[in-house]
C-alpha positions, 0 to 999 in steps of 0.5 A: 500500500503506497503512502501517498495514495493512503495521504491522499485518501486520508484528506479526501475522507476528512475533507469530504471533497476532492477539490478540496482535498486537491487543494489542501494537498497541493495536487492536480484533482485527476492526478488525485482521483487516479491515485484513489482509483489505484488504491481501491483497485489494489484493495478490491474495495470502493473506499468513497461514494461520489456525489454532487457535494463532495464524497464520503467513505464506504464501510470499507472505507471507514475502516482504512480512515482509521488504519490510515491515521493511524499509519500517518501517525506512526510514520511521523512519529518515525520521522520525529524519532529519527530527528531526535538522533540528530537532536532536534524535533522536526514535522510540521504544526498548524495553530489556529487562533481567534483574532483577538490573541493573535496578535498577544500570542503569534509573537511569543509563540512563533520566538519560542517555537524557533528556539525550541524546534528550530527543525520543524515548522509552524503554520498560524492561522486566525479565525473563529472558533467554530471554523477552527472547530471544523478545522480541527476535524477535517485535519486542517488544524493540529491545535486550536485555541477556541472560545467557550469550547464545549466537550465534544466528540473527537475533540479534547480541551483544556482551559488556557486562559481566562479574559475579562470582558469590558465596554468598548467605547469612542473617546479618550482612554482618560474615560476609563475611570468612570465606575463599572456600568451594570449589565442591565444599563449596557442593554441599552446601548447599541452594540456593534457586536459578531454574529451567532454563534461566536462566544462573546455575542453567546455570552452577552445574550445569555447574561442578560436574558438572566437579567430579564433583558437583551441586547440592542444590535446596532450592528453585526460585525464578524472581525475584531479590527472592524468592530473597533473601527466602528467603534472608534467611528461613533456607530455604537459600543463594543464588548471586547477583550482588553487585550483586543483594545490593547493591540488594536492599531488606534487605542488612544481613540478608544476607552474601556470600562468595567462591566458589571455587576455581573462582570463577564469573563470569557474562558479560551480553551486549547483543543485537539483532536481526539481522532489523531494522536498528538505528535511529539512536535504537537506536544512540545507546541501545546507547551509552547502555547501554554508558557506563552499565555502564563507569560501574559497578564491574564487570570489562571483559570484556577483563580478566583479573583474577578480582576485579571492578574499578571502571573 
């Protein structure tokens, strides 16, 4: 059974799509299908059923999903052994980050990553959590950093970091001394806020309906850097990270206030699949994004205090 052949039958069943799976594998689409064609006449087997929306396995080919992971896996495990001889990780990880950390974590993150595996590679990307959830599924991400995550099948979390949530308004940051303003009030004012089912959007609406209330969308906007320029333009208020503020392009245009009572919190999970065993690089690379979250001001997930606290 020829690997490439079984790499490329792995990507089409996790993808659901030739096309896509050509993409993602940087390989002609007939070229693709031959191969398949090849291994499924090797295995007397039809491996995938056709149809107008992409492919799907067979029984059978359910079967060699499994095994191939499992062979994949075991082949870079070879390689990271092999590596190891020489005396340094290699391979490759793929992170996905929601935009509001990016910019906190792909710095220490990339810095830490060259000192550490300076013979493997590292590929970031942004996005929201419930396309780096499809992400990590699919095979696309090794490792993402998802909002809210909830438990789900094929999917292992555990909490990073926790981030205080603040009223993001036009004006001078000098505005930030005016007391925390009570989640009831803040249902009165117009919100330029993301669409569902992005976490922060979630928990505002959640929170207030608790309170008897809901929140008055002014506008829905999925991106961090557009929500603050609105902001910052006068067409409503935010609910952000201060972290988000903080690495915004402009945030001497902008000011934060405390929300509560009750104040909001949201928690950021890091998350694996449970469907592909961690490598050895992917590890060290979970590690990597834990010292870097420790080393910026946030709370521990384990604390109590309702303030975010350097650690």
């Amino acid at each position: 059974m020829d690997l490439k052949q079984l790499r490329y039958f792995v990507r089409v069943a996790e993808l659901g799509s030739f096309t896509r799976a050509a993409s993602a594998l940087a390989v002609a689409q007939p070229v693709l299908s031959r191969q398949i064609r090849l291994l499924e006449v090797e295995l007397r087997q039809n491996l995938l059923v056709r149809h107008g929306r992409g492919a799907v396995p067979t029984e059978a080919g359910k079967v060699l999903l499994a095994h191939g992971r499992g062979i994949l896996h075991q082949v870079e495990r070879a390689h990271e052994d092999l590596g190891q001889v020489r005396g340094a990780l290699a391979g490759r990880v793929a992170v996905g980050l929601p935009t509001s950390l990016a910019r906190a974590l792909t710095v220490p993150l990339t810095r830490r990553f060259r000192e550490t595996l300076p013979q493997a590679s590292l590929s970031i990307s942004e996005g929201l959590s419930v396309a780096m959830l499809e992400s990590l599924l699919n095979g696309r991400l090794d490792i993402a950093v998802l909002y809210n995550a909830q438990p789900s099948a094929g999917i292992d979390i555990e909490p990073l970091l926790r981030e205080e949530l603040v009223l993001v308004q036009a004006g001078a940051p000098g505005r930030s001394q005016r007391p925390p303003m009570p989640l009831a009030e803040l249902a009165h004012l117009p919100l330029v806020i993301p669409s569902r089912p992005n976490a922060i959007r979630m928990l505002v609406e959640s929170e207030m309906a608790r309170l008897g209330c809901q929140p008055q969308i002014a506008l829905e906007i999925d991106g961090v850097g557009a929500i603050l320029d609105l902001v910052a333009d006068g067409a409503g208020s935010a609910v952000l990270t201060r972290h988000a503020v903080n690495t915004w392009v402009r945030p001497e245009s902008l000011s934060v206030r405390e929300i509560g009572p009750p104040a909001l919190h949201t928690l950021a999970y890091l998350a694996t699949s449970s469907l592909r065993p961690s490598t050895l690089t992917q590890a060290a690379t979970l590690d990597l994004l834990r010292q870097a979250a420790l080393a910026m001001a946030y709370t521990p997930v384990e604390a109590k205090s309702p303030r975010a606290q350097p650690v």
